[in-house]
C-alpha positions in Angstrom: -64.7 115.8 30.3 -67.5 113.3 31.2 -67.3 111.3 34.4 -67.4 107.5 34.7 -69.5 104.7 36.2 -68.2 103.5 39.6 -68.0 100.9 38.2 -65.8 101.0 35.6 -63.7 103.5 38.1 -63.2 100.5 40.2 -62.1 98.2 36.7 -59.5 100.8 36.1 -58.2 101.2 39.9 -57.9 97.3 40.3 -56.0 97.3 36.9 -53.9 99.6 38.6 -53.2 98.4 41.4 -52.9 94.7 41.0 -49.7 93.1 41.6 -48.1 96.1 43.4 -46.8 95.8 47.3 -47.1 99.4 47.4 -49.3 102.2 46.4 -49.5 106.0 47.3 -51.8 108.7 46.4 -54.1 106.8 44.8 -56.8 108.8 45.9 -55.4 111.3 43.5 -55.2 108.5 41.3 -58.6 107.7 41.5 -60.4 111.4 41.2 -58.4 111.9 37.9 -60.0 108.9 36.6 -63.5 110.0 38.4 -63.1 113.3 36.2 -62.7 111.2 32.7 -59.0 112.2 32.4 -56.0 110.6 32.4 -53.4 109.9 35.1 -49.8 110.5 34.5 -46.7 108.3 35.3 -43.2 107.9 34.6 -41.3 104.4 34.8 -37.4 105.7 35.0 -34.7 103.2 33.9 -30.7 103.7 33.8 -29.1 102.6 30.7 -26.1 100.6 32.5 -26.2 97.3 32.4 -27.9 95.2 29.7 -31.7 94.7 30.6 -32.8 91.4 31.8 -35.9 89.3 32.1 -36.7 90.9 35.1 -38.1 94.1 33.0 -41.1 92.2 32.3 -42.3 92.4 35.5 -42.9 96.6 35.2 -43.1 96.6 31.1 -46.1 94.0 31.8 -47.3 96.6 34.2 -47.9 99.2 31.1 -49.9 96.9 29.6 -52.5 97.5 32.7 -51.8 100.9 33.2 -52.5 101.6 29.5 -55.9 99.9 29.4 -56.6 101.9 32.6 -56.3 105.3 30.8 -52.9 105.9 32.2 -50.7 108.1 30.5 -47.1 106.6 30.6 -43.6 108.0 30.2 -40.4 105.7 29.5 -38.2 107.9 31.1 -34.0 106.9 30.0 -31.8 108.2 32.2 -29.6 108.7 30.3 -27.4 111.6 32.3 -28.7 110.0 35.3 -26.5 106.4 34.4 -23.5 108.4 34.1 -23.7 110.1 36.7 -23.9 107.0 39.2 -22.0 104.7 36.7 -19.3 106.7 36.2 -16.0 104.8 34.8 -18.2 104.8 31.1 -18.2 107.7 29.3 -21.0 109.8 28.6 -20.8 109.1 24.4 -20.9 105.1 25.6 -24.2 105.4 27.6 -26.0 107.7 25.2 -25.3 104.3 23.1 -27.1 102.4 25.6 -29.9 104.7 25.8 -30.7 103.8 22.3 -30.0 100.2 23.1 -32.2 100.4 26.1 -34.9 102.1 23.8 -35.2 99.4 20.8 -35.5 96.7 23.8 -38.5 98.2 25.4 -39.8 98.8 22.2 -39.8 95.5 21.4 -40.6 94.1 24.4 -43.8 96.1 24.1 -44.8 94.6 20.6 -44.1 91.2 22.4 -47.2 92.0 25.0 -48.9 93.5 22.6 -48.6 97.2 24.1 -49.3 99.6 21.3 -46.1 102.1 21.4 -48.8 104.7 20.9 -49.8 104.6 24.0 -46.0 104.5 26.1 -44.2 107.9 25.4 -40.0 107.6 26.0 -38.1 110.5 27.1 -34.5 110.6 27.4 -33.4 112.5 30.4 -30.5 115.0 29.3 -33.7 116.5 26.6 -34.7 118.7 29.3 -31.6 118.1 32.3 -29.2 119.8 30.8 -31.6 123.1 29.8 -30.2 126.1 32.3 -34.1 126.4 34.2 -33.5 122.3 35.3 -29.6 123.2 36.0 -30.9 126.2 38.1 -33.7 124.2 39.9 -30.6 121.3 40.8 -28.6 124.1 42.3 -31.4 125.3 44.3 -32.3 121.3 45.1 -28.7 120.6 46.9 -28.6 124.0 48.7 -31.5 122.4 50.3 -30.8 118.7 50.9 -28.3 117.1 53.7 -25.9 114.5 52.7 -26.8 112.0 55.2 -30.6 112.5 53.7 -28.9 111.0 50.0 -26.6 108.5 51.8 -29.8 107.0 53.4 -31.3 106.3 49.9 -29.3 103.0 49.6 -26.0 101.7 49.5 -24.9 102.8 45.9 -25.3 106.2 47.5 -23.9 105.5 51.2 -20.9 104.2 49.7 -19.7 106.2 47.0 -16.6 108.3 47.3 -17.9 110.0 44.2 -19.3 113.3 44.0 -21.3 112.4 41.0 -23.9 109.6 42.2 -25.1 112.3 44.9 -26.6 114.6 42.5 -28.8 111.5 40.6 -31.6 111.8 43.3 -32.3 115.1 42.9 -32.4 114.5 39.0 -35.2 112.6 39.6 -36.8 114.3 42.1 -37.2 116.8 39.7 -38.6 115.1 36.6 -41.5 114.3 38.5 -42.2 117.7 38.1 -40.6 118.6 34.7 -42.5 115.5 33.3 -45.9 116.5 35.2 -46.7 113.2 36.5 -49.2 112.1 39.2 -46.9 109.2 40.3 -44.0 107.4 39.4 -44.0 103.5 39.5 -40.8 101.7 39.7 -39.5 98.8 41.8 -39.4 98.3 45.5 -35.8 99.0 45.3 -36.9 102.4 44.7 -38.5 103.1 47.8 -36.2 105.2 49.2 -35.6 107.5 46.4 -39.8 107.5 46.2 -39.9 109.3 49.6 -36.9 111.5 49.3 -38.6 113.0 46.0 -41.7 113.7 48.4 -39.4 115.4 50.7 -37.5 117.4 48.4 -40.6 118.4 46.0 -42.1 120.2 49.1 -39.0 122.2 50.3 -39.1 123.3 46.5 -42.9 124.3 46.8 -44.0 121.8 44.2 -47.1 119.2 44.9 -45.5 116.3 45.7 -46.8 113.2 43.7 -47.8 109.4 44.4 -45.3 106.6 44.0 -46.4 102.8 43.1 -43.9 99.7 43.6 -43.9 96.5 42.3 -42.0 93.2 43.4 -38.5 92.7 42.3 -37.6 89.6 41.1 -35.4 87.4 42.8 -32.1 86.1 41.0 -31.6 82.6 39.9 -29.5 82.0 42.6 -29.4 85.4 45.1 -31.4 87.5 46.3 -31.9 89.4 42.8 -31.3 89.3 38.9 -28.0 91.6 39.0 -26.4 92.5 35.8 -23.3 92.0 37.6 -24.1 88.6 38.0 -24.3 86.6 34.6 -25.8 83.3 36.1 -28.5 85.3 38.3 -30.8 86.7 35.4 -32.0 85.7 31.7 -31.0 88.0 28.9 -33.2 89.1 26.8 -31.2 88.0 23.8 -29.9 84.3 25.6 -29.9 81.8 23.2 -32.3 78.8 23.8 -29.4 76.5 25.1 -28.1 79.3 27.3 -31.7 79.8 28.8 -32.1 76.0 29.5 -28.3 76.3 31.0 -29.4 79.0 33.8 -32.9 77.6 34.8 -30.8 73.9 35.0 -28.5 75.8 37.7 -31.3 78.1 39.3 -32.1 77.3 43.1 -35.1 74.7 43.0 -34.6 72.0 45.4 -38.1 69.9 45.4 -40.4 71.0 48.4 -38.3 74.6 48.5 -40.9 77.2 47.6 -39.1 79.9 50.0 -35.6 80.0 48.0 -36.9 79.3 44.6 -35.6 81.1 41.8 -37.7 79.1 39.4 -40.7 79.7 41.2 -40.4 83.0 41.2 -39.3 84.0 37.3 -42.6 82.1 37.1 -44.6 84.0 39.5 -43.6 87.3 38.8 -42.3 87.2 35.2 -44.5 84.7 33.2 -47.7 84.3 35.0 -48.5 87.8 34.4 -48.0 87.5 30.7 -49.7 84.4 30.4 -53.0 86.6 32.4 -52.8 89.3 29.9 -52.9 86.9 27.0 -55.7 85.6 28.2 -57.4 88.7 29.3 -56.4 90.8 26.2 -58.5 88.2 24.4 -61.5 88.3 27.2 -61.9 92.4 26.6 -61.8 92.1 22.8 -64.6 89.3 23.3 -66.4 92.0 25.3 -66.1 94.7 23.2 -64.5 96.5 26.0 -61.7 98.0 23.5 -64.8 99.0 21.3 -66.5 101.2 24.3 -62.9 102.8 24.8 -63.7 102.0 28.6 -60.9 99.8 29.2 -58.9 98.0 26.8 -56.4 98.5 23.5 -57.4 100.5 20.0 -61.1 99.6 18.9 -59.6 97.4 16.3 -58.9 95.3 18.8 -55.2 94.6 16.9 -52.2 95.6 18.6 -49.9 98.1 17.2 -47.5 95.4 15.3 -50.4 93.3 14.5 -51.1 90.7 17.3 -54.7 89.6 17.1 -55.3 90.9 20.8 -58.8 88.6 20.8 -55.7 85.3 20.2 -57.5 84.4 16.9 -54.6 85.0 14.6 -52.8 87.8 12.9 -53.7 90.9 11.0 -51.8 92.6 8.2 -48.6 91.4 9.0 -46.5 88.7 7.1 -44.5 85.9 8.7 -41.8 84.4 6.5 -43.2 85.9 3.1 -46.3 84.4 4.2 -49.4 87.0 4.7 -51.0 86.7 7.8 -54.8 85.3 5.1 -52.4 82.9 4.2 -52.2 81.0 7.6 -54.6 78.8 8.9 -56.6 80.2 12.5 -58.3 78.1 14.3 -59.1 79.5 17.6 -55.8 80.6 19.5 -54.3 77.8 17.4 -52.6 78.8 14.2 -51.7 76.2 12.4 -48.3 75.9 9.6 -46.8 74.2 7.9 -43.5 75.8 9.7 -44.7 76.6 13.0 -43.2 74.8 15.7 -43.7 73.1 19.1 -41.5 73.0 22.0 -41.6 70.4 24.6 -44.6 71.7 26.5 -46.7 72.0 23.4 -46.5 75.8 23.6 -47.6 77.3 20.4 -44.5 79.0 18.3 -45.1 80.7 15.2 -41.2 82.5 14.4 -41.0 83.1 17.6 -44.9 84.9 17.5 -46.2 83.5 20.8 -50.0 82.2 20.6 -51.4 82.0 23.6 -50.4 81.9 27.3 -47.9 79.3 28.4 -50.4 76.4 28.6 -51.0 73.2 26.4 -53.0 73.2 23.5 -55.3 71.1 24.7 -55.5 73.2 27.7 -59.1 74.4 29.2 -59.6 78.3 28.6 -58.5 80.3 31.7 -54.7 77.9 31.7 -52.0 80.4 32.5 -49.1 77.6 32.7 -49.3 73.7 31.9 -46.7 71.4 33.2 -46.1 67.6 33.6 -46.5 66.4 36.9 -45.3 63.0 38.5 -42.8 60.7 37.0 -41.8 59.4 33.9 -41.0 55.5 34.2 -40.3 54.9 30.7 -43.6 53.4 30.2 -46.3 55.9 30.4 -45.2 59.3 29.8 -45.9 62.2 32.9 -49.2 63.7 32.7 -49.9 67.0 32.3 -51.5 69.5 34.3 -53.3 72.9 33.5 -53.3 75.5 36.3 -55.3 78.5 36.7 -53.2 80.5 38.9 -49.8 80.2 40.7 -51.0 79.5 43.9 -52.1 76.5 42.9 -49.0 75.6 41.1 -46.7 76.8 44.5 -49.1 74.4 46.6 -48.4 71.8 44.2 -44.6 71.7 44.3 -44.4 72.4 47.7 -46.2 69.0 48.2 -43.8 67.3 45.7 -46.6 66.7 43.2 -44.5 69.0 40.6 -40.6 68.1 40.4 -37.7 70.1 39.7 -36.5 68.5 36.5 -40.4 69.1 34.9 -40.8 72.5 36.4 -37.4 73.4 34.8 -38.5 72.3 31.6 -41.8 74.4 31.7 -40.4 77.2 32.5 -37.6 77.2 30.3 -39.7 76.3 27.7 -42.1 79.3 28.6 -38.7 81.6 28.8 -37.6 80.5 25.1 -41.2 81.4 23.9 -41.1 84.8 25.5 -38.0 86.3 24.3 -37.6 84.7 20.8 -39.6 87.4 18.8 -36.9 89.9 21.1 -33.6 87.8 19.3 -35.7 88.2 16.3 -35.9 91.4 16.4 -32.4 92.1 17.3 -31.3 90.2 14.6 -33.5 91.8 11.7 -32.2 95.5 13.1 -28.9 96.5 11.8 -29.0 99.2 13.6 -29.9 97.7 16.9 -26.7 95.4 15.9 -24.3 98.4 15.5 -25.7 100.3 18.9 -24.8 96.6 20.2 -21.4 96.4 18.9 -20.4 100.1 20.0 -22.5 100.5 23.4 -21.3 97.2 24.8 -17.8 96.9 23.6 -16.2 94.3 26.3 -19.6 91.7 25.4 -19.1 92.6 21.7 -15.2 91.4 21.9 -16.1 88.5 24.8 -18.5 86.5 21.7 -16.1 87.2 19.1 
């Protein structure tokens, strides 16, 4: 295959790259790409728990991989979750597996990922086949118990035999999948090295592994399924979402133990970039020189308008999308709605990044600073980056009670196409019912 320009070599490495706090072999990475060929990666997730809002943080992460030329692999671990969650049965998590899949699914039309480009792979389609069974066998012969223990506490605890065997699971898909790394969160960082370690003892190259930051709960250190008031649902109601962020840690001045701040930093100001610069590479006809960007069309794969100026072949309502006014990134209707930031909602179609509409071009997030006395309504202010939005509140320039609202706000916009979604799927509805029994029977 033909070779690229350094410089579009360096476009696809910072793509990459950005965000992580981690990154090995990337100069593997990086002579892949120098060839014209692809990378590989897999992005393993346990269906356990239900998925929070904290998954946007690595699904968001496709979205650059995928303009980079990276090949990526949804892998469910499916064996894997009940292995380490044992007290489920096996038939209950292959229900989750499914549930897990129609979530990233849609959470991948929400970014405007094409699911052409993100393969999914369910772990016990190749686990359970006698070579991989072999290959496990010949896996623990090799590795110490105080080497799995050392992992992290779910393993250093357990009186189980089961959990013990998950790390060698994985270890092994990095080769059974072919990858060149595998990206996950820095949670993972133990597992990361012990696959390095165990691919060598087995003769295999050992492969790269690239982290990104893990989200901080609410209130705690981190979003824990365990923990309803530490993480947002995907399918929280608007009420419910409002209800958490009103509870979240965000005393005024406190940017250290901030869970608002950070569902902002590393949730929705990376999904508010991509809007923008999704728009940016269709205006540059990057997608058109298949150097970096989505399909040629410039149109994701349900139909976003990746260049912001409207939809394409899709109907909203009964309405086709000729039949609704574009002006712009605004579309205008006669239903659409606005919530109280001004964010543009078209059924629960987000517009553009969380910002104003009369916000300069570049806004990631818009929020009201100062006080409202009754008289004059607060102001509102357009940021460019969270930096500058962190500086602000630390000063006291942005309060709780309006960076609450934003966020909320910005919260609501993202995830209502996802209860769409959910509710237009009967069969997402019955996996629901039957996957997640005890929820099912809490609601009813």
């Amino acid at each position: 295959m033909a070779s690229i320009s350094d410089a579009i070599l360096q476009r696809k490495l910072d793509l990459i790259t950005r965000r992580l706090t981690e990154v090995d072999g990337l100069e593997l990475v990086k002579s892949i790409l120098a060839e014209g060929r692809s990378p590989k990666t897999f992005w393993a997730t346990a269906p356990t728990g239900k998925p929070h809002i904290a998954y946007f943080v690595p699904i968001t992460k496709f979205a650059d991989f995928a303009r980079a030329g990276v090949d990526v692999t949804v892998l469910i671990c499916d064996l894997y979750a009940f292995l380490i969650n044992f007290k489920y049965p096996y038939e209950l998590v292959r229900l989750r597996a499914q549930w897990y899949r129609f979530m990233i699914s849609a959470v991948l039309d929400v970014l405007g990922v094409p699911r052409s480009k993100i393969r999914f792979v369910e772990g016990s389609s190749y686990e359970l086949s006698p070579k991989f069974t072999l290959e496990l066998y010949k896996l623990t012969a090799l590795t110490e118990q105080a080497d799995l223990r050392a992992i992290g506490d779910e393993l250093h605890d357990t009186s189980k035999l089961s959990p013990l065997l998950t790390p060698g699971i994985t270890a092994l898909a990095e080769e059974y999948l072919n990858i060149d790394f595998q990206f996950g969160g820095e949670d993972q960082r133990g597992l990361f090295r012990f696959n390095k370690q165990s691919l060598s003892q087995m003769g295999y190259r050992t492969r790269g592994f690239m982290m990104n930051p893990m989200v901080p709960g609410l209130s705690g250190p981190k979003m824990s399924s365990s923990i309803p008031d530490s993480k947002i649902e995907f399918l929280d109601p608007p009420e419910e979402v409002s209800r958490k962020i009103a509870i979240a840690s965000c005393n005024e001045g406190d940017i250290i133990e901030n869970g608002v701040l950070a569902l902002l930093r590393f949730a929705l100001i990376p999904v508010s970039e991509l809007r923008w610069e999704t728009r940016e590479t269709r205006h540059e006809k990057v997608a058109q020189t298949n150097d970096i960007g989505f399909p040629s069309n410039g149109f994701s794969s349900n139909g976003i308008d990746l260049n912001g100026s409207g939809f394409h072949d899709i109907h909203v309502n009964g309405h086709h999308a000729n039949d609704i006014e574009t002006n712009g990134s605004n579309v205008k209707h006669v239903n659409a709605e606005r919530d109280i930031n001004g964010f543009g909602i078209l059924y629960g179609l987000p517009l553009r990044p969380f910002c104003s509409k009369d916000a300069p071009e570049g806004t990631v997030f818009t929020v009201s600073v100062g006080e409202n006395t009754g008289d004059e309504p607060s102001q509102l202010k357009h940021y460019g980056c969270y930096q500058h939005i962190e500086d602000d509140f630390a000063q006291g320039i942005i309060k709780p009670a309006n960076l609450r609202r934003a966020v909320a706000a910005a919260v609501n916009d993202l995830i209502a196409p996802l209860r769409r979604s959910f509710e237009e799927n009967k069969e997402w509805q019955k996996v629901d019912r039957f996957g997640y029994p005890e929820e099912y029977a809490a609601r009813k």
